[in-house]
Backbone as CSV, one residue per row, in Angstrom:
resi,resn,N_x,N_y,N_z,CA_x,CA_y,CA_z,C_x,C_y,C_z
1,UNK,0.836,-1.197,0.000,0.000,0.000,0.000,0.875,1.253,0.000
2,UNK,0.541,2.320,-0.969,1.046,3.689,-0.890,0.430,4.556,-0.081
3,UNK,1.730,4.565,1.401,1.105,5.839,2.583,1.900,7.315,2.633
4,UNK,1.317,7.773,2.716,1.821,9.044,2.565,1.966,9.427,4.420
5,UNK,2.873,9.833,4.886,2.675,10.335,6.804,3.458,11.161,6.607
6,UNK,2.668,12.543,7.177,2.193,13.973,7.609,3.159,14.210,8.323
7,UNK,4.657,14.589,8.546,5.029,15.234,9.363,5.902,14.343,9.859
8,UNK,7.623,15.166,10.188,8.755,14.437,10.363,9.470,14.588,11.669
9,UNK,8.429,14.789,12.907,8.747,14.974,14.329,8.872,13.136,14.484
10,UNK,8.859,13.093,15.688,8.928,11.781,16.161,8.439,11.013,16.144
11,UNK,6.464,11.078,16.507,5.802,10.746,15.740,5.204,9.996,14.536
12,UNK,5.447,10.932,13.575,5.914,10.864,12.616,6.792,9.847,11.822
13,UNK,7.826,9.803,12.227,9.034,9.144,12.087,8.824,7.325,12.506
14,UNK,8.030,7.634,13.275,8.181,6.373,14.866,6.707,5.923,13.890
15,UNK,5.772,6.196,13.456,4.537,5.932,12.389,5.745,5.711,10.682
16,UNK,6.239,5.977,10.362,6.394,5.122,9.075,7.420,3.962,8.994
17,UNK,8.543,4.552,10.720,9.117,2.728,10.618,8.474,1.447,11.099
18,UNK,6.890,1.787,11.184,5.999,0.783,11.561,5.919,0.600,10.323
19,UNK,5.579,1.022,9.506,4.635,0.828,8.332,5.841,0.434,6.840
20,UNK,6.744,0.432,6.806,7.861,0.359,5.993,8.375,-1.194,6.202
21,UNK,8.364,-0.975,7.641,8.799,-2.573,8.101,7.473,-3.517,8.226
22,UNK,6.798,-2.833,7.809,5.867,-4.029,7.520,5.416,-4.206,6.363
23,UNK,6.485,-3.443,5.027,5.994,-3.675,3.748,5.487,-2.950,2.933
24,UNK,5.187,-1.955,3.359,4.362,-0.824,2.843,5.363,0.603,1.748
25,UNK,4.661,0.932,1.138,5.303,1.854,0.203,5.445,3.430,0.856
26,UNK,6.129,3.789,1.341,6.204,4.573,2.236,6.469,5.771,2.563
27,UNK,6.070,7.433,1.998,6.762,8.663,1.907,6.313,9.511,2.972
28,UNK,7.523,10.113,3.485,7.504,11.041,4.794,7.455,12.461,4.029
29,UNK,6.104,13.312,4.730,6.404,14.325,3.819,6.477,15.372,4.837
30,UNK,7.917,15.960,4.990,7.742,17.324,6.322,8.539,18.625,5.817
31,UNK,8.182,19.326,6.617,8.245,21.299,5.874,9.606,21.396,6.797
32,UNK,10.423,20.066,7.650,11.634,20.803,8.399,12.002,18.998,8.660
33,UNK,13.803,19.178,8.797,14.513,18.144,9.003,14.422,17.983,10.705
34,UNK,14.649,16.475,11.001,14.564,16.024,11.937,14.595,16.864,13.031
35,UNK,15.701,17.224,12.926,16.755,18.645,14.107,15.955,20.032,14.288
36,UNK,14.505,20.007,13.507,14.356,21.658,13.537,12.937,21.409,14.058
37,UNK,12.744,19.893,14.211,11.101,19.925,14.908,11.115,20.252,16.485
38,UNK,10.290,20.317,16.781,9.265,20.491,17.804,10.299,19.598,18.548
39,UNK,10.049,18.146,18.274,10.692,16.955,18.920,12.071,16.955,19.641
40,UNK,12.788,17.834,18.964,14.283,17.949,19.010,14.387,18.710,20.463
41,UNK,13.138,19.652,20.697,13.645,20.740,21.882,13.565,19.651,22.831
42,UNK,12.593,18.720,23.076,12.251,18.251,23.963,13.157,17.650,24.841
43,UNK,13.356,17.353,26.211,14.007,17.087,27.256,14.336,15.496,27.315
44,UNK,13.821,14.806,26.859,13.951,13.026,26.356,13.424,12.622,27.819
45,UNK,12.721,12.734,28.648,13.073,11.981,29.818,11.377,10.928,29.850
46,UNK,11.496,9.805,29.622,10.202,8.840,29.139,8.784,9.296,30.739
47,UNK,7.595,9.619,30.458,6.357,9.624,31.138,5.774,10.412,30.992
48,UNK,4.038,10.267,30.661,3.390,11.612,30.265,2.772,12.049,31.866
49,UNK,2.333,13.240,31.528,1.758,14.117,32.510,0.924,13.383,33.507
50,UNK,1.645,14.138,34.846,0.898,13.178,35.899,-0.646,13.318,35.734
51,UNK,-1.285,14.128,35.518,-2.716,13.099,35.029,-3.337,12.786,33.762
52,UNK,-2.135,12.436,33.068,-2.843,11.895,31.920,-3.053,10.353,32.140
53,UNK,-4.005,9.675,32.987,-4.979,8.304,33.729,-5.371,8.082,32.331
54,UNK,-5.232,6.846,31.794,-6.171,6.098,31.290,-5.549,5.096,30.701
55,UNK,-6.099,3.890,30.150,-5.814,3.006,29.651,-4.910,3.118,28.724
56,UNK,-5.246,3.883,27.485,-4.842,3.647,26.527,-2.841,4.246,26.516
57,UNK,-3.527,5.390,27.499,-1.973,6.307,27.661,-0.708,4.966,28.561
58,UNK,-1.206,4.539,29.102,-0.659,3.521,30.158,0.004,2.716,29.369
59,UNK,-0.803,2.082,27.732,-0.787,1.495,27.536,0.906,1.724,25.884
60,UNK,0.726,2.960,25.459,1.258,3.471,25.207,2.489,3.850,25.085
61,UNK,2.567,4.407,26.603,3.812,4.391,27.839,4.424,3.713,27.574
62,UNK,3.837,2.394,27.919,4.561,0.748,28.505,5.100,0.477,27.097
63,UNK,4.652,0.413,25.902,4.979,-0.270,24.682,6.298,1.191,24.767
64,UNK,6.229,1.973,24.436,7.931,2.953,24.135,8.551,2.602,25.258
65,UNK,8.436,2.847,26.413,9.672,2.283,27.318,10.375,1.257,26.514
66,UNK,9.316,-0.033,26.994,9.925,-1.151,26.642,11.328,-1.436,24.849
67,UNK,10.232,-0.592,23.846,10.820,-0.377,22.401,12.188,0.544,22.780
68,UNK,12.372,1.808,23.618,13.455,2.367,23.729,14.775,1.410,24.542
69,UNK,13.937,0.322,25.420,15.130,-0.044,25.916,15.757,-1.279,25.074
70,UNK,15.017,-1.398,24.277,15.413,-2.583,22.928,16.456,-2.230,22.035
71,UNK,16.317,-0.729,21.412,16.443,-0.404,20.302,18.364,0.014,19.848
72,UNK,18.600,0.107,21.234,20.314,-0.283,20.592,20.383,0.840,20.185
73,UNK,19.799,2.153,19.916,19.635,3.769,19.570,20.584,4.474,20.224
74,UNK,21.624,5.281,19.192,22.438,6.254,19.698,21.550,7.708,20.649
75,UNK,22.103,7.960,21.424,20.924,9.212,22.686,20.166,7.971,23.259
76,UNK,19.506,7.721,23.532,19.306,6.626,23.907,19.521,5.775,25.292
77,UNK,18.788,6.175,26.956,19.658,5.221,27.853,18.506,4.958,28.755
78,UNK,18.968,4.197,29.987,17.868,4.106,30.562,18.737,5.165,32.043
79,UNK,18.052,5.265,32.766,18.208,6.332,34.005,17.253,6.517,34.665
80,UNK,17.863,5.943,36.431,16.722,6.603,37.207,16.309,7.751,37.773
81,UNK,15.682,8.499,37.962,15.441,10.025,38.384,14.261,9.694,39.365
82,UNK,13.745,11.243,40.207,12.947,11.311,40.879,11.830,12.224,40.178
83,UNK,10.875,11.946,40.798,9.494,13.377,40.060,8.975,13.529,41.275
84,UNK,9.060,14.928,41.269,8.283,15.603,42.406,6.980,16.092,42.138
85,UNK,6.130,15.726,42.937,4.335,15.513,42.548,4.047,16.179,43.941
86,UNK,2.752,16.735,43.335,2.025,17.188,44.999,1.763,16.054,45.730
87,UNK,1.498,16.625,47.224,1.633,15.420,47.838,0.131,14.909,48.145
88,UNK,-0.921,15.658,47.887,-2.191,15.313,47.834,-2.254,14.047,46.426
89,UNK,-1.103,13.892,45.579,-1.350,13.437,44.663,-0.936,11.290,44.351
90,UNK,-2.671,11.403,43.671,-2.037,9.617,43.741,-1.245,9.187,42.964
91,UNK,-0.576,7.838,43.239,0.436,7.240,41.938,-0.726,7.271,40.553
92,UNK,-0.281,7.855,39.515,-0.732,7.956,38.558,-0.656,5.996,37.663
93,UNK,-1.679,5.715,36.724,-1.586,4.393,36.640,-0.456,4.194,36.073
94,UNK,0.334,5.001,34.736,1.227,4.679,33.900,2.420,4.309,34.722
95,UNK,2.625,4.744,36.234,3.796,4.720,37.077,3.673,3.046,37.275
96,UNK,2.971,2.565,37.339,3.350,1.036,37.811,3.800,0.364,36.673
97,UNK,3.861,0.782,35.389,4.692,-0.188,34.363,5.846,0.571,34.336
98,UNK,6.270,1.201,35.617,7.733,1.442,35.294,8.929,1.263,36.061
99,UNK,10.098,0.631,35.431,10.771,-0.393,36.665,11.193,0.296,37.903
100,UNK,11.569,-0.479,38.833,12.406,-0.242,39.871,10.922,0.972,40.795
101,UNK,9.910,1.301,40.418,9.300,2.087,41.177,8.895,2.363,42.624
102,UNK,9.368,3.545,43.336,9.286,3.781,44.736,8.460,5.207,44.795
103,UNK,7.414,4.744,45.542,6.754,6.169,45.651,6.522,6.270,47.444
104,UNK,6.065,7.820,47.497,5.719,7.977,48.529,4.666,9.536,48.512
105,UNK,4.223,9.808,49.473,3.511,11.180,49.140,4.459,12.583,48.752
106,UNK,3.996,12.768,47.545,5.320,13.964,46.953,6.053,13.741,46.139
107,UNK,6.521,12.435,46.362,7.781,11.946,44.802,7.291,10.120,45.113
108,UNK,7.556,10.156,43.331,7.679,9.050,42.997,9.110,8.634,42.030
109,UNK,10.312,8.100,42.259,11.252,7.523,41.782,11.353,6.220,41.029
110,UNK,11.937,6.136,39.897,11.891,5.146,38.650,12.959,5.285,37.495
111,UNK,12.976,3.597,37.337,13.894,4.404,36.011,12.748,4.255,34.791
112,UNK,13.635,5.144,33.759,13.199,5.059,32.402,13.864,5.331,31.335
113,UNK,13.567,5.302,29.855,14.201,5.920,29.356,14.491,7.119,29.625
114,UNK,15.737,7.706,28.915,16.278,9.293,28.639,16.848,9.209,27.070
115,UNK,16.147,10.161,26.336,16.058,10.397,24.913,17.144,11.709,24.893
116,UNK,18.235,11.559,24.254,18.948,12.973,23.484,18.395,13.203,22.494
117,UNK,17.216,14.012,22.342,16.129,13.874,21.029,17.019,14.332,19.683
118,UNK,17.839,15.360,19.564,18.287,15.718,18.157,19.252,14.410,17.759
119,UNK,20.042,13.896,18.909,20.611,12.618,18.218,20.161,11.641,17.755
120,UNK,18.817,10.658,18.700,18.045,9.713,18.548,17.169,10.669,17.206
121,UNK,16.431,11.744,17.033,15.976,11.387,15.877,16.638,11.582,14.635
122,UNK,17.733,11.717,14.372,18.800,11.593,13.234,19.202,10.063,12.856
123,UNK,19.270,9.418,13.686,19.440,7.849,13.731,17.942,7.511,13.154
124,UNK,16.894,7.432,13.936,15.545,7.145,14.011,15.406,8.244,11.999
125,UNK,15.501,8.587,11.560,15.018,9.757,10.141,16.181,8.557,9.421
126,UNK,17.126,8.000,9.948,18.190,7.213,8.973,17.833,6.048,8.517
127,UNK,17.324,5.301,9.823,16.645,4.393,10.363,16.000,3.981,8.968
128,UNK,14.694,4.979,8.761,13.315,4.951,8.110,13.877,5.178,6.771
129,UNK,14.898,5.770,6.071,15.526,5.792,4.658,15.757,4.763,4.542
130,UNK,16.603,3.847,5.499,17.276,2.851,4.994,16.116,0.997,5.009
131,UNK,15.347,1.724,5.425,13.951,0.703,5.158,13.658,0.816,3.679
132,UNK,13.604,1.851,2.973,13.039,2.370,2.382,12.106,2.814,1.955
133,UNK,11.841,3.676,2.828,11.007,5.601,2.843,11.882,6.186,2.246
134,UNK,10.467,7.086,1.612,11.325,8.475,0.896,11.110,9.737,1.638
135,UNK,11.776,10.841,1.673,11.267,12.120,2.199,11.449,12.902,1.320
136,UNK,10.117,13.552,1.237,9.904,15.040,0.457,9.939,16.131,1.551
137,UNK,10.817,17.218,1.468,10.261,18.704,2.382,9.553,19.182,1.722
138,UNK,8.557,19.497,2.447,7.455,20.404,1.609,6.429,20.388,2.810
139,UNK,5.915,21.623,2.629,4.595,21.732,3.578,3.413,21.267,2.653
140,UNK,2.476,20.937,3.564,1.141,19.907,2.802,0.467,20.909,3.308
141,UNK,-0.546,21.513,2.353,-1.836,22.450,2.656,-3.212,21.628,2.698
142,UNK,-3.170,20.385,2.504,-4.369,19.719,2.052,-4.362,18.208,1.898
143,UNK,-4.685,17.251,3.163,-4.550,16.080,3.260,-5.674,15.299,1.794
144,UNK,-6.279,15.930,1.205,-7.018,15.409,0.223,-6.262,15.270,-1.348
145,UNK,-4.780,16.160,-1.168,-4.418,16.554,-2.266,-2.850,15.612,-3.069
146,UNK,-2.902,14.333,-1.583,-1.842,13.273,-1.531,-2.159,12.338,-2.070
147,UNK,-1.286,12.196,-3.305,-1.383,10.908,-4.189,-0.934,9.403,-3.548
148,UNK,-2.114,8.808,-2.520,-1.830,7.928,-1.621,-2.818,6.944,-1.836
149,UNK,-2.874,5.860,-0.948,-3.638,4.954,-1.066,-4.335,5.589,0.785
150,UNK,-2.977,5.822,1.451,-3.778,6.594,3.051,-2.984,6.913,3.064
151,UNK,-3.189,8.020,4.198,-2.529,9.195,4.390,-2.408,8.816,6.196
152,UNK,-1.355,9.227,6.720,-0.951,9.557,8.158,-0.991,10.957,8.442
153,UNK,-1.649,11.490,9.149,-1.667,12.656,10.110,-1.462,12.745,11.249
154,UNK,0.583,12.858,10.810,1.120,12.829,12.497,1.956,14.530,12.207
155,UNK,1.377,15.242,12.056,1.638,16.670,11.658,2.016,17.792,13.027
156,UNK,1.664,17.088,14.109,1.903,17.790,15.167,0.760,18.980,15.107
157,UNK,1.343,20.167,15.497,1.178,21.043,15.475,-0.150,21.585,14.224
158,UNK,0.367,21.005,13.292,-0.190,21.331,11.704,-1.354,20.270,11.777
159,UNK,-1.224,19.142,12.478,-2.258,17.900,12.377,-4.070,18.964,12.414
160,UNK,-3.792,19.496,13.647,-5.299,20.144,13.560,-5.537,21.190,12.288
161,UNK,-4.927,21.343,11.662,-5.313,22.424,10.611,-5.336,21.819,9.762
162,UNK,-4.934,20.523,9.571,-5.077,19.798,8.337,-6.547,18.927,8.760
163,UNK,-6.882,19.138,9.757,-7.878,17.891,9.949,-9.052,18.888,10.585
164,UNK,-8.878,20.207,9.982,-9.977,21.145,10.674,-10.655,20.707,12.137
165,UNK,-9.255,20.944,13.163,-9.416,20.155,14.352,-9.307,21.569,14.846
166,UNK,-10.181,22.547,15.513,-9.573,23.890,16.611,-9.104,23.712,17.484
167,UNK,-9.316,22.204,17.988,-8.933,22.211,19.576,-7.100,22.107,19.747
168,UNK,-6.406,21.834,18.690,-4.870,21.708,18.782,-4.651,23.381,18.998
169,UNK,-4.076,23.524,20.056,-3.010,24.680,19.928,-1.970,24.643,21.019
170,UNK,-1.131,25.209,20.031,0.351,25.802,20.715,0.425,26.230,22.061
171,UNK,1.264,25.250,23.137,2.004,25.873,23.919,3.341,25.774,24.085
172,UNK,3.626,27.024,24.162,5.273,26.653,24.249,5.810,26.590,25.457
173,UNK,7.259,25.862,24.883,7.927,25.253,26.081,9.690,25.749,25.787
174,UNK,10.006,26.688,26.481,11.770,27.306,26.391,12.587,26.325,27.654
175,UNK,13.735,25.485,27.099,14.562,25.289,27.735,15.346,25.994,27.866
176,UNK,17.082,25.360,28.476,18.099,26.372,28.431,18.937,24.845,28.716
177,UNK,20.192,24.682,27.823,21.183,23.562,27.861,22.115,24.071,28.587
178,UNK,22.560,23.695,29.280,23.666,23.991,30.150,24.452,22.712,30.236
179,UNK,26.461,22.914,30.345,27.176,22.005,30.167,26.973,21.342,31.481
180,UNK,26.686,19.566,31.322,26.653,18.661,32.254,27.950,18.591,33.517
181,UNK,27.935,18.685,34.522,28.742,18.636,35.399,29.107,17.547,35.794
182,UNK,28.403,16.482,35.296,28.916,14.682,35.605,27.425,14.160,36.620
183,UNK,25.851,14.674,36.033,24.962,14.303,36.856,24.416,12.804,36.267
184,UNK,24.324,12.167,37.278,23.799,10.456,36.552,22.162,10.361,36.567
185,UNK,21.165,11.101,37.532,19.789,11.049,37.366,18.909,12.584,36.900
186,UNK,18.072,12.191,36.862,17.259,13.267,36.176,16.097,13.745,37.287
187,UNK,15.553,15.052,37.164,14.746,15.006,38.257,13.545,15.965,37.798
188,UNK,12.748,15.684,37.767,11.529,16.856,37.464,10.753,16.878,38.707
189,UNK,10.492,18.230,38.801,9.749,18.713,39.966,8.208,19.176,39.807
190,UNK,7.395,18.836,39.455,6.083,19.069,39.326,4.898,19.346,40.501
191,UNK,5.520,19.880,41.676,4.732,20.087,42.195,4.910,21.461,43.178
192,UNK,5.204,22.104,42.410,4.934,24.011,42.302,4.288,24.248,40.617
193,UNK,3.644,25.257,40.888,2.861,26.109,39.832,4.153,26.176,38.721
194,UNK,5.190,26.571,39.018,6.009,26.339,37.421,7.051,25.157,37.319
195,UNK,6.843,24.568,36.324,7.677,22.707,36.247,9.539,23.250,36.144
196,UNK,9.403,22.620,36.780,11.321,22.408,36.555,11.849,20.930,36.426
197,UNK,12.684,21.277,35.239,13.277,19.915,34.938,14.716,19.829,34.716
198,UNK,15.653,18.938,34.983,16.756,18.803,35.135,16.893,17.454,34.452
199,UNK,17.284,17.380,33.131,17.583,16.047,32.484,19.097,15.991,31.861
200,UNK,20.056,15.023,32.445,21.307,14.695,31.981,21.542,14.316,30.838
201,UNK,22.094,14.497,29.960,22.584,13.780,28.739,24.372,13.763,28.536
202,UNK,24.734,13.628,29.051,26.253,13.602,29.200,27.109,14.587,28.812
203,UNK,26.826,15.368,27.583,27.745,16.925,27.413,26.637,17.589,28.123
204,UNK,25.498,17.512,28.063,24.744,18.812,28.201,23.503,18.626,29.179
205,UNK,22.751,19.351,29.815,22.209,18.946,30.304,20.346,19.982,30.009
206,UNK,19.486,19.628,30.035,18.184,20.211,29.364,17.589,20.558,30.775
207,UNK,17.191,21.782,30.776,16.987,23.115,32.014,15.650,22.976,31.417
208,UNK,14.880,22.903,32.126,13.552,23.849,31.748,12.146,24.107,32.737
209,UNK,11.230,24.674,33.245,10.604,25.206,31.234,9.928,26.082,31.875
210,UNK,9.005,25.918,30.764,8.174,26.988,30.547,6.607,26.558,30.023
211,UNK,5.711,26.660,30.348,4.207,26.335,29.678,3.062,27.617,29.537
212,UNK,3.412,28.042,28.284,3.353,29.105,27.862,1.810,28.790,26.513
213,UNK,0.792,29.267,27.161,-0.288,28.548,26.194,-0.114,29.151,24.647
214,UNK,-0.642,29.515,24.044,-0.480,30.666,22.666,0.553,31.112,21.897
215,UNK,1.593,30.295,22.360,2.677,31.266,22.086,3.393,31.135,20.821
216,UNK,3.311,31.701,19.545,4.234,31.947,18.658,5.117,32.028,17.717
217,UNK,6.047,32.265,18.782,7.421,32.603,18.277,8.443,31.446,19.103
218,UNK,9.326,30.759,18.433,10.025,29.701,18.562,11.416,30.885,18.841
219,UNK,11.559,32.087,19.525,12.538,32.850,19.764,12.558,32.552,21.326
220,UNK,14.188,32.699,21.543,14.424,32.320,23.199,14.005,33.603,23.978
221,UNK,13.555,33.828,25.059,13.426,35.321,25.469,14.451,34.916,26.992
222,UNK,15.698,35.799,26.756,16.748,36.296,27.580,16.036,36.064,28.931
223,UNK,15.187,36.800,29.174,14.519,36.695,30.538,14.491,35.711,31.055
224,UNK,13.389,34.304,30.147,13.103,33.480,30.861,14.079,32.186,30.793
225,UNK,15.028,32.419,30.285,16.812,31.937,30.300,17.198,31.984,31.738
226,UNK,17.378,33.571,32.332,17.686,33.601,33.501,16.688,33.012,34.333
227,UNK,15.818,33.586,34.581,15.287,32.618,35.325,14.833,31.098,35.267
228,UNK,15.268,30.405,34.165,15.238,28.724,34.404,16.253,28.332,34.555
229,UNK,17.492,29.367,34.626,18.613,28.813,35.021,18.780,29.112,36.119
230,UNK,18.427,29.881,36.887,18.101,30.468,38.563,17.124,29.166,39.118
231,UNK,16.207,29.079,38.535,15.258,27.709,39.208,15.831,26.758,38.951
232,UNK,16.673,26.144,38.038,17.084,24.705,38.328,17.989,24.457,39.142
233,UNK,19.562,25.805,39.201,20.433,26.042,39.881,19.712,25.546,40.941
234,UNK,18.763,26.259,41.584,17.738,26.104,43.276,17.778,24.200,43.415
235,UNK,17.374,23.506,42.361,16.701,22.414,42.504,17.849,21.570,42.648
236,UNK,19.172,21.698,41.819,20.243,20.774,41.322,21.208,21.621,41.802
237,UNK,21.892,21.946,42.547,23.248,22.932,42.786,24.329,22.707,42.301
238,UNK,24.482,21.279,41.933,25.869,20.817,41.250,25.763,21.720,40.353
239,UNK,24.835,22.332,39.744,24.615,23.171,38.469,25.242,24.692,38.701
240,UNK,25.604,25.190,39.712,25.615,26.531,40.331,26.783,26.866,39.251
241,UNK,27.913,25.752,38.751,29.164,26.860,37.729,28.783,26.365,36.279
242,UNK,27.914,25.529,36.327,28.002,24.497,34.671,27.370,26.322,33.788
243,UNK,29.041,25.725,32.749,28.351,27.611,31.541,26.992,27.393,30.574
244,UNK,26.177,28.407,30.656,25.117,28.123,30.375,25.496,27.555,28.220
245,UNK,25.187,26.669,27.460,25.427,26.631,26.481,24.188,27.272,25.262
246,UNK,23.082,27.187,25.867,21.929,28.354,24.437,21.006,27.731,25.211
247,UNK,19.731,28.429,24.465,18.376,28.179,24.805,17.744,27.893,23.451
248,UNK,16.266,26.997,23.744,15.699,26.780,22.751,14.626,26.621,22.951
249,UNK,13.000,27.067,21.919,11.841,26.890,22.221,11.485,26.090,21.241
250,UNK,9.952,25.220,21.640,9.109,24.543,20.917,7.436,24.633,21.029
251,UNK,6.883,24.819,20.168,5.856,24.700,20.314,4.813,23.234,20.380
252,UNK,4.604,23.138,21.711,3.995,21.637,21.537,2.494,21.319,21.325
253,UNK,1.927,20.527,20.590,0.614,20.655,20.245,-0.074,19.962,20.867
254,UNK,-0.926,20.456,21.688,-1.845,20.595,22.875,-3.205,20.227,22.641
255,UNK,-4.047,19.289,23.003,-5.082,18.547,22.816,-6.212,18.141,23.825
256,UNK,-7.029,17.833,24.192,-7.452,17.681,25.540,-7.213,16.281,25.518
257,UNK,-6.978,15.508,24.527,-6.592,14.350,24.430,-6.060,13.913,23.169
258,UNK,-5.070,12.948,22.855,-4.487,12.872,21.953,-5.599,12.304,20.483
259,UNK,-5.486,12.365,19.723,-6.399,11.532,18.883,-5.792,10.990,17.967
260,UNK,-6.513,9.312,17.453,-5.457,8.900,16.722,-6.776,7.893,16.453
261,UNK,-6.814,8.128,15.208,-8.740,7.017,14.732,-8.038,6.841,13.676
262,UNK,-9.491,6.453,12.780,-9.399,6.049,11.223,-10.350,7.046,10.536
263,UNK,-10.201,7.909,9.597,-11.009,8.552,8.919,-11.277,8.535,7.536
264,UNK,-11.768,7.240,7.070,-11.960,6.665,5.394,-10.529,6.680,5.352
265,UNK,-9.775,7.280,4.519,-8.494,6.589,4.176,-7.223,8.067,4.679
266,UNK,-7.672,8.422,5.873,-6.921,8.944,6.718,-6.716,8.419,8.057
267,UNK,-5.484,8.320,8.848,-5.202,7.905,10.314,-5.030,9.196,10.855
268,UNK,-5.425,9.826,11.479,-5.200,10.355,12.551,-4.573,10.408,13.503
269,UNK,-3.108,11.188,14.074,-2.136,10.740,14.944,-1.621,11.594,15.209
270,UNK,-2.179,12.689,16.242,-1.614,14.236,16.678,-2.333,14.417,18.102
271,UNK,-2.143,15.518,18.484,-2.265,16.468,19.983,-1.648,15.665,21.252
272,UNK,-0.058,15.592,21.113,0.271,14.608,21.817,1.329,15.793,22.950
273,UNK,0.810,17.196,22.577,1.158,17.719,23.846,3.196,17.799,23.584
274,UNK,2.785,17.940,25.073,4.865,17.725,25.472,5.310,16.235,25.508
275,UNK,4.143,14.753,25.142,4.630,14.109,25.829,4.364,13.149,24.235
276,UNK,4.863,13.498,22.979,5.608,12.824,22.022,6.608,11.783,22.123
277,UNK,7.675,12.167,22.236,8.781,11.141,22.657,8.121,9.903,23.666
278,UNK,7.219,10.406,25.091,7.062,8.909,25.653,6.105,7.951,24.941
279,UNK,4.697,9.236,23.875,3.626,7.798,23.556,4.312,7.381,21.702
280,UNK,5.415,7.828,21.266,5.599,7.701,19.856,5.503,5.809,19.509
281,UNK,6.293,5.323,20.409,5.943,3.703,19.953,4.935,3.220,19.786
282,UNK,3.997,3.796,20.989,2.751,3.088,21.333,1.866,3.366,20.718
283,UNK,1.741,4.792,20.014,0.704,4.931,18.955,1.191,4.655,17.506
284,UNK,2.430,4.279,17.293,3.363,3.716,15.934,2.170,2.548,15.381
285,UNK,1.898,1.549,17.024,1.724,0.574,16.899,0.237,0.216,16.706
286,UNK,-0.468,1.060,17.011,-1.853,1.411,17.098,-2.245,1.911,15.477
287,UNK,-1.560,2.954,14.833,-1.763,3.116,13.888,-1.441,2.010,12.628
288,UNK,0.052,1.417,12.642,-0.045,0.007,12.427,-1.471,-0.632,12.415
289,UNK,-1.951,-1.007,13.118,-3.035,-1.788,13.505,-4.272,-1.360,12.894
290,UNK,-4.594,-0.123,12.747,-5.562,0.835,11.981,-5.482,0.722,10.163
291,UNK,-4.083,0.379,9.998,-4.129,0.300,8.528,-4.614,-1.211,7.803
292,UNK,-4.403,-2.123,8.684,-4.714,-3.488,8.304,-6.383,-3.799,8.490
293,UNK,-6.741,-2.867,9.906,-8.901,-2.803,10.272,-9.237,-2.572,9.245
């Protein structure tokens, strides 16, 4: 079958080496290389939002863990960290498919994957050529206008405008990389009004953020540089001399829930938020499954 899939974030990417390796005729069509998506800003550290509860997300979860710790992928590791959660707050379900887990009221500790996203998806975009997929750059104005047998709409951001969806919109999210000081776990703090995250990757380490609804412009703003490098400094102190190395924003596409159906001879596979990198296997595999129904 000739599929055409919408968009060359992770997603994306993680949807046509399902579909390639299972035979299929296969073209990736995206308006930016691996390194300039959305995907790339992201912090790699595997689990979606403490309340994103439900089956399917759980289910999701569990299938990419498991695929990241398979995959022999350069960026690529497993690492345990802590997450700091309110303490009114319950173990969320996705936390029990994840190893080594210790909770208590306030934090829950685990390992998981940790994604160096611009490396892993350069491997992962190589990956899918050497299956043989093709990639066209080009922006798509019109999922009706693809000489396909089906079409994938893993467009991110663009997914709702191609699928006259209003409910996708932009929030952005500004890190700040700062050189690694030799930290082995990762730690996100989620339980104050603004998230702080501290994720290791061995040169560098991913500062952030920011959840910024509406926003834009993919420009760093100086300001909120200093201050996520003032809040993580607070959280991680080993960090107090590491030189700050740049900042970077993304706009992540925001959904009240992810959606991912069948629409006559469209799949559907967007509003996956900030938390791309953890469900990309699990809906790879789902959409898989949608093309054969």
């Amino acid at each position: 079958m000739r599929i055409s899939v919408v968009g060359g974030g992770v997603i994306g990417l993680s949807c046509a080496y399902r579909l390639v390796e299972a035979g299929h005729d296969v073209t990736v069509l995206t308006a930016a290389a691996p390194g300039e998506t959305t995907s790339a800003v992201a912090g790699g550290v595997l689990f979606p939002p403490l309340a994103a509860n439900s089956a399917r997300v759980d289910r999701w979860t569990a299938a990419s863990v498991r695929e990241y710790r398979s995959l022999g992928a350069p960026g690529v590791r497993t690492a345990r960290g802590t997450y700091l959660v309110p303490r009114e707050a319950s173990v969320p379900s996705w936390a029990f498919s994840m190893p080594d887990l210790d909770h208590e009221p306030g934090r829950l500790a685990f390992t998981t994957a940790v994604v160096d996203t611009p490396v892993y998806l350069a491997w992962l975009a190589d990956r899918v050529a050497a299956l043989g997929a093709r990639t066209e750059y080009r922006t798509v104005a019109r999922l009706g206008d693809l000489d396909a047998d089906l079409v994938v709409n893993a467009a991110g951001l663009g997914g709702g405008r191609l699928a006259g969806d209003s409910t996708v919109v932009p929030v952005g999210g500004q890190v700040v990389h700062l050189a690694d000081p030799g930290l082995t776990e990762w730690i996100v703090d989620g339980s104050s009004p603004v998230l702080r995250h501290v994720i290791p990757h061995g040169r560098h380490v991913v500062c952030g953020g920011t959840q910024e609804p509406g926003r834009d412009s993919v420009e760093p703003d100086p300001g909120v540089t200093a201050d996520i490098v003032r809040r993580c400094r607070e959280l991680v102190p080993e960090l107090a001399d590491a030189p700050v190395l740049g900042a970077k924003v993304g706009l992540r596409p925001f959904r009240p829930e992810v959606r991912l159906d069948r629409e006559g001879d469209v799949i559907h596979c967007y509003g996956h938020g900030g938390a791309g990198i953890t469900l990309a296997w699990g809906c790879a595999a789902d959409v898989l499954a949608l093309v054969v129904s």
